[in-house]
Every structure is written in structure tokens, then in C-alpha cells.
C-alpha positions in Angstrom: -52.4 -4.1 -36.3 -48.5 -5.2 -35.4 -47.3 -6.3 -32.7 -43.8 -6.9 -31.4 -42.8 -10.4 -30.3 -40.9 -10.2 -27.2 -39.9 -13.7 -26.5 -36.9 -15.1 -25.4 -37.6 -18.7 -27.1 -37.8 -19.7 -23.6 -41.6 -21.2 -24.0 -44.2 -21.8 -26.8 -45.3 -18.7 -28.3 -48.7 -18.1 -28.1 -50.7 -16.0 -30.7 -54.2 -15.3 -30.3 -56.9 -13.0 -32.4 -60.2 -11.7 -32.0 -63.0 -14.3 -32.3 -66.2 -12.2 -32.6 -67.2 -13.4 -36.0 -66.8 -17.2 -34.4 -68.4 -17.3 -31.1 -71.6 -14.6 -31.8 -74.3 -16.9 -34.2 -74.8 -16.3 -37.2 -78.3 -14.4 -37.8 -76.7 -11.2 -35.9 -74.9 -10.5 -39.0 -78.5 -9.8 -40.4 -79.7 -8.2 -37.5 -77.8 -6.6 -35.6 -74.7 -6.2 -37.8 -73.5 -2.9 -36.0 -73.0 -5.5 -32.7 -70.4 -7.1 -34.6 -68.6 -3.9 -35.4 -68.7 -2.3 -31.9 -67.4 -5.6 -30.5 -64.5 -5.9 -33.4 -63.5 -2.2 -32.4 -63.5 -2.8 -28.8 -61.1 -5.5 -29.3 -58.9 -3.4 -31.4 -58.8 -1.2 -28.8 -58.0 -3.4 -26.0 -55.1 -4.5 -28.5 -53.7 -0.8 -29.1 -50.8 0.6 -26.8 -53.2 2.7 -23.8 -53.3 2.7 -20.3 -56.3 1.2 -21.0 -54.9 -1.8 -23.4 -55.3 -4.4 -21.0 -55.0 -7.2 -23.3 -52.1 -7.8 -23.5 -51.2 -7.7 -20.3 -53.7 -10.4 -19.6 -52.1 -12.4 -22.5 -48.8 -12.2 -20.6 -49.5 -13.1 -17.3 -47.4 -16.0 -17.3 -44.6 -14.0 -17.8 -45.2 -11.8 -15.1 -42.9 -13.6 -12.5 -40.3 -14.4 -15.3 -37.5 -11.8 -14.7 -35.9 -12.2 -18.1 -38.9 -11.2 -19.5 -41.4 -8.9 -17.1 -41.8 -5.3 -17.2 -39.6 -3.0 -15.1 -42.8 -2.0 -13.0 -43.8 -5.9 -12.7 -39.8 -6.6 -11.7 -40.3 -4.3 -8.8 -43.4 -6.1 -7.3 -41.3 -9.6 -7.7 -38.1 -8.0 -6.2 -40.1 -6.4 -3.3 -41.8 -10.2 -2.4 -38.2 -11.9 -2.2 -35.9 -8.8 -1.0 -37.7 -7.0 1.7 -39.1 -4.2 0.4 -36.1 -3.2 -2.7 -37.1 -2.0 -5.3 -35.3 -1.9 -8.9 -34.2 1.8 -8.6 -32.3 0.2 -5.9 -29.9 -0.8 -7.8 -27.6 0.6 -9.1 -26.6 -0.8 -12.8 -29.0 -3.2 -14.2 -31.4 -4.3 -12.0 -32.9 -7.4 -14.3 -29.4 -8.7 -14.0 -29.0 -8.0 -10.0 -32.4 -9.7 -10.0 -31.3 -12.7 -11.5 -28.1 -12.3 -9.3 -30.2 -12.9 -6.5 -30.3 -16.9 -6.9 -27.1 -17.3 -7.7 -26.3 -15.6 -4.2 -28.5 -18.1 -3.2 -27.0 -21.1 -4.4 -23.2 -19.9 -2.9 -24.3 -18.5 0.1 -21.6 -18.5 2.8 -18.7 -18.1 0.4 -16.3 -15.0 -0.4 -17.7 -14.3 -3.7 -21.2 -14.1 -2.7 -20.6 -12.0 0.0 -18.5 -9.4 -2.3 -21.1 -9.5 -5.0 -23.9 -8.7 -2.6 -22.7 -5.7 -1.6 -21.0 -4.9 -5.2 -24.6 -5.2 -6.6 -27.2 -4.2 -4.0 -25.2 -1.2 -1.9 -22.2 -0.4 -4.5 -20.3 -0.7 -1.4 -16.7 -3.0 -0.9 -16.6 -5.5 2.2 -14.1 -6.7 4.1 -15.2 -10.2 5.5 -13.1 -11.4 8.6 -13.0 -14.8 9.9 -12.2 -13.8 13.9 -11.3 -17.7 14.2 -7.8 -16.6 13.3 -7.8 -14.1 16.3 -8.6 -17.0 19.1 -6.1 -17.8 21.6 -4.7 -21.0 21.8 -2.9 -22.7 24.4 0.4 -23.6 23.2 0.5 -22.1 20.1 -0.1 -18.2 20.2 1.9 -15.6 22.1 0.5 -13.3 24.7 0.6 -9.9 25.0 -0.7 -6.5 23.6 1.1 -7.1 19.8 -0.2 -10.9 19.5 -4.1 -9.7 19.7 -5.4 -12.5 20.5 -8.9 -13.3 22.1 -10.4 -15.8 24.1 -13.2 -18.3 22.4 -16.5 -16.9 23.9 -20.0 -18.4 22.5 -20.7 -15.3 19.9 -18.0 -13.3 17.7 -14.6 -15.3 18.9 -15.7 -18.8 17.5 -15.2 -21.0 15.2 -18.4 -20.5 13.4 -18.7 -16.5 13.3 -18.3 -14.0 10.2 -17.2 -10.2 11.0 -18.5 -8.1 7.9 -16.6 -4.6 7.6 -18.6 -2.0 5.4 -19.3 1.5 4.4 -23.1 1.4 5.8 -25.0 1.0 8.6 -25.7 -2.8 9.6 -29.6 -2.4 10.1 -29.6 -1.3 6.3 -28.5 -5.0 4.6 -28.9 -7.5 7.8 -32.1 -8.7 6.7 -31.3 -9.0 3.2 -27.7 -10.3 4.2 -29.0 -13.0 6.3 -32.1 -14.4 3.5 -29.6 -14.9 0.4 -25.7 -14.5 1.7 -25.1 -15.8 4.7 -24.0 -18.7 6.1 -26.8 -20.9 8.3 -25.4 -21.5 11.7 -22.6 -18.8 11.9 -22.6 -16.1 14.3 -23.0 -12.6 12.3 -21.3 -9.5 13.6 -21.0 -6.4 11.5 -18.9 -3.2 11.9 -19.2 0.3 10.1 -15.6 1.1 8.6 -15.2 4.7 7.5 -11.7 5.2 4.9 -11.4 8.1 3.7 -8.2 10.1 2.3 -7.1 12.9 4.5 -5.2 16.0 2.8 -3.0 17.6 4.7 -1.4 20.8 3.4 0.5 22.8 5.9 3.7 24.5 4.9 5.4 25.9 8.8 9.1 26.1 7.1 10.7 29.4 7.6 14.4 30.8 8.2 15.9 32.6 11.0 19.3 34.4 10.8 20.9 33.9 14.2 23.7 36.6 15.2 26.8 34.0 13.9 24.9 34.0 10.1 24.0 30.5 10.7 20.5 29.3 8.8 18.3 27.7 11.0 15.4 25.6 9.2 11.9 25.3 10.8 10.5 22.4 10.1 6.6 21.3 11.2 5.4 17.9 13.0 1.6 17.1 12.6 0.1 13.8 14.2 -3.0 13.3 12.6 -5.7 11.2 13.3 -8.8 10.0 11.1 -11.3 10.5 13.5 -9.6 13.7 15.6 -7.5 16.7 15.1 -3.7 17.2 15.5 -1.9 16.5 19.4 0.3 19.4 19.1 2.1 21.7 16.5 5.6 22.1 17.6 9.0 23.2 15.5 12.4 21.5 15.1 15.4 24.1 15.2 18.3 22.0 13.9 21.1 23.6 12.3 22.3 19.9 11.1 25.0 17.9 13.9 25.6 20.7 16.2 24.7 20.3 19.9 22.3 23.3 20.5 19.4 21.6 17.6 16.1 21.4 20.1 12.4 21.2 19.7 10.0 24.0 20.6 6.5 24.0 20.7 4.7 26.7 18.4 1.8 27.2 20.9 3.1 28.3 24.0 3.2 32.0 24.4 4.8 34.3 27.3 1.9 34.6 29.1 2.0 31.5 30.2 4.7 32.2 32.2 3.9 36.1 33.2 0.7 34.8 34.5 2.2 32.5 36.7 3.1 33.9 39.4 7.1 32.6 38.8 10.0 34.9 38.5 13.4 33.6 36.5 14.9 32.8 39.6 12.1 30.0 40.4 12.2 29.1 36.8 15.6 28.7 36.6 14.7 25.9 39.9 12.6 24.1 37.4 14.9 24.6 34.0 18.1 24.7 34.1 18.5 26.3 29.9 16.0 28.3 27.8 16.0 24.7 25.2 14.7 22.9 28.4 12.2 25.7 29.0 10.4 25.3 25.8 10.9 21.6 24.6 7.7 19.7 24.4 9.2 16.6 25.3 7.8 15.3 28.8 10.0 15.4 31.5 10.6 12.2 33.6 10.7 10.9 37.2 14.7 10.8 36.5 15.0 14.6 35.7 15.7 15.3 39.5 17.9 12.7 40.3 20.7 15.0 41.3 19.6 17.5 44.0 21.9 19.8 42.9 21.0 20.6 39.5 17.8 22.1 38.7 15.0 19.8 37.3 10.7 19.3 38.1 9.4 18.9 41.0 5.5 18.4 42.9 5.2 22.0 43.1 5.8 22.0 39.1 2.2 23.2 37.5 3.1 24.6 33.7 3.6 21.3 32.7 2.3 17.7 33.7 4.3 14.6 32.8 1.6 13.5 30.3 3.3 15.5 27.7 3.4 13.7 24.9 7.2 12.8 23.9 8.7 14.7 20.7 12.2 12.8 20.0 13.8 12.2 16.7 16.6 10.5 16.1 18.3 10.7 12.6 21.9 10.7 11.4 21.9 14.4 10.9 20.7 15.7 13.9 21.1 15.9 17.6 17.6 15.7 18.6 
């Protein structure tokens, strides 16, 4: 029957055929003839492509550990041995090539490319590697203060032999692997989830209002958004361009607010001394009430706290 030669040219090719005739003496061809015959078709059978076609797998097991060459179900066992358990579904291309990847990790461990690679290949996943040597404080040299961010050189992440590895995935999912073929002997390893993902935002508040003179008076909306948290506040900007009565409202507070309180428009008016002051979102300050005879917030104020947050724009075309 034919056979298919798979090799590579990597090694001598090795081509063997049934013996029977050879080894079994000679007076059974007399004898015993149908002997000969059973043990020629046997052999053809082990030969034939079967579950049960064992021969040539026994004729190939020195290529079982050769990854070039093996069979995808033999390149699982070798990849489970030397990666903890992975398997070539794993992966998420070609998994002979990732295999053979997995020395020349190996070889570069410790340096940017290897790192990248590793989790290109193995977790289709981008890094960001970090070096938080640039982020120790140094006497003389770096500035203190919130905006400089600087930390002082403890024995574990802020070093100068420490790696901080930003990725999509958990860190119990690639340290093991991470630390047998990437990284670097002796350095400290720290890794961090990151999350990026694209937020869409599609909120249309613009309106108009006629006001008795026939001015237009466009509504625009502010939206602070956060990755990890929904919008502060939703407030509205009523700016009819340079003139001096533009202000800020905020689109949540309703009238019960102030019905419920217990206040009449005298004590309001204690508290604000216009309508824009009334329903601006911006904060008030400890400088409101500087003169006792105008009306500003005091420690009996309790519809608003001065944690507000603070609303103010500043732009050539507009007052506020």
C-alpha cells in the first residue's frame, strides 16, 4: 500500500517493511502456509489508516516530541508538560507556530518584545509594561507634590528591579506561565487589570425658549462622564451670547424641593438674593456672606451643601 512521507528533511528517513517471509523458517511455507498469510495480513492491517493502525505510530515515536512534526493531539501533551496545563486550542492562530514561539520567549526573556509577544500569542491580549523606576523620588532631582507623582523606593513595586504589567485579564490567569518563559529573574512582578473600553454617549438636551422680548435662548447640556460611574449632574446653560443675565441651571431640581421645605419667599430671599442665584448649581463659598447686608448662605442653609460641585465656564462669548 502507499504511504505519505511527512518529513521535514530534518533527520534520516527511515523506511521499514514487513519481514514475515525473513524471520519465520523456511519449512512453514510447506506446512503451515496459511500462518504466513494471516501474519502478512495482520501487518497490512496494522499499516492501513484505523484507530487500530498502531504501526505507524510506533515507527514515529521519535517524532513525537518534535513540534514541527507531531500530531496536533501529540502537540497538546508536549505543550501541557512545558506550559502548565495549555492546551493547543489555546491558542488562538497557529498553535505549532506559538509552540515553537515558546523558546524563543525563552531565550529573550525580560525584554519588551517577549513580553508583547506572549500575550499577543497566548491571551490575544495587548500589554502595557511599566518600569515604576521612573516614578521613584529622588532627592535633588524630582519635584514634590500631587502633579509630580512621584513615589518613595520601598523593597517591592517602587525599585529598581520591578516590572508593572497592565492587561485585559486577570493576573492569576498568565502569572505562572508569565514567570516560566517571560519574565525577568530577580525583578519584582506586579500586575494590574486595565479595562479600555469606548464609551458612547448620545444625549441631545438642546431646545429653544422664546422669552417675552423675542430673544432665542439656546439650551445647551453638560455631561461629566466617568468610565467606571455614571454622570455627577445634568444641568443647562441659558446664554443668550454676551449679555449679563446668561446663567446655569440645573435640570433636576424640581419645586418641591422648595414647597417641602418648610421656607417661604421671604426666608428664601434671606438665602438668594435673584431667581439665577436660586437655581445655579455652582457651590456657593465661605465669601458669599461677607457683607451682612446683602443676602447670601448661612449655617441654617439645608437645600444645598457647599460640596456642590462647581459649574463655571468661561468662554469669549459668554458671561458665565
Amino acid at each position: 500500500m502507499s504511504h505519505t512521507v511527512k518529513d521535514k528533511n530534518r533527520r534520516d528517513v527511515t523506511l521499514t517493511t514487513s519481514k514475515v517471509g525473513e524471520v519465520v523458517p523456511s519449512f512453514y511455507e510447506q506446512e503451515n502456509p496459511q500462518l504466513l498469510t494471516l501474519l502478512d495480513k495482520y501487518y497490512e492491517f496494522l499499516d492501513s489508516d484505523g484507530t487500530q493502525a498502531f504501526s505507524t505510530a510506533i515507527k514515529d515515536l521519535h517524532h513525537v516530541r518534535d513540534i514541527a512534526e507531531t500530531e496536533i493531539e501529540y502537540l497538546d501533551e508536549l505543550i501541557k508538560e512545558i506550559g502548565n496545563g495549555l492546551q493547543a486550542s489555546t491558542f488562538f492562530q497557529n498553535p505549532r507556530l506559538m509552540a515553537t514561539l515558546l523558546a524563543s520567549f525563552y531565550r529573550s526573556k525580560g525584554t519588551l518584545v517577549s513580553i508583547e509577544g506572549f500575550f499577543r500569542g497566548f491571551f490575544n491580549e495587548v500589554v502595557t509594561v511599566e518600569y515604576p523606576k521612573d516614578q521613584i523620588f529622588i532627592v535633588g532631582e524630582s519635584q514634590t507634590g500631587f502633579d509630580s507623582q512621584k513615589f518613595i523606593q520601598d523593597n517591592e513595586l517602587y525599585q529598581i528591579f520591578s516590572i508593572l504589567l497592565k492587561v485585559g485579564i486577570s493576573t492569576q490567569d498568565y502569572e505562572s506561565l508569565y514567570k516560566k518563559f517571560v519574565h525577568p529573574a530577580g525583578f519584582y512582578f506586579a500586575g494590574q487589570v486595565a479595562s479600555i473600553e469606548e464609551a458612547i454617549l448620545s444625549i441631545d438636551a438642546t431646545g429653544l425658549i422664546d422669552s417675552d422680548t423675542g430673544e432665542g435662548f439656546i439650551i445647551s447640556s453638560e455631561f461629566a462622564l466617568s468610565p467606571f460611574g455614571q454622570s455627577t449632574e445634568l444641568t443647562a446653560l441659558i446664554d443668550s451670547g454676551a449679555t449679563a443675565q446668561a446663567f446655569r441651571v440645573g435640570v433636576n431640581q424640581i419645586v418641591s424641593l422648595y414647597t417641602t421645605s418648610g421656607m417661604n419667599a421671604g426666608e428664601l430671599s434671606n438665602f438668594y438674593p435673584t431667581i439665577a442665584t436660586l437655581l445655579s448649581t455652582n457651590s456657593f463659598t465661605m465669601d458669599d456672606s461677607a457683607s451682612p447686608d446683602s443676602a447670601g448662605p448661612d449655617m441654617s442653609l439645608t437645600l444645598e451643601t457647599m460640596d456642590n460641585d462647581m459649574f463655571t465656564r468661561y468662554t469669549s462669548d459668554s458671561t458665565i
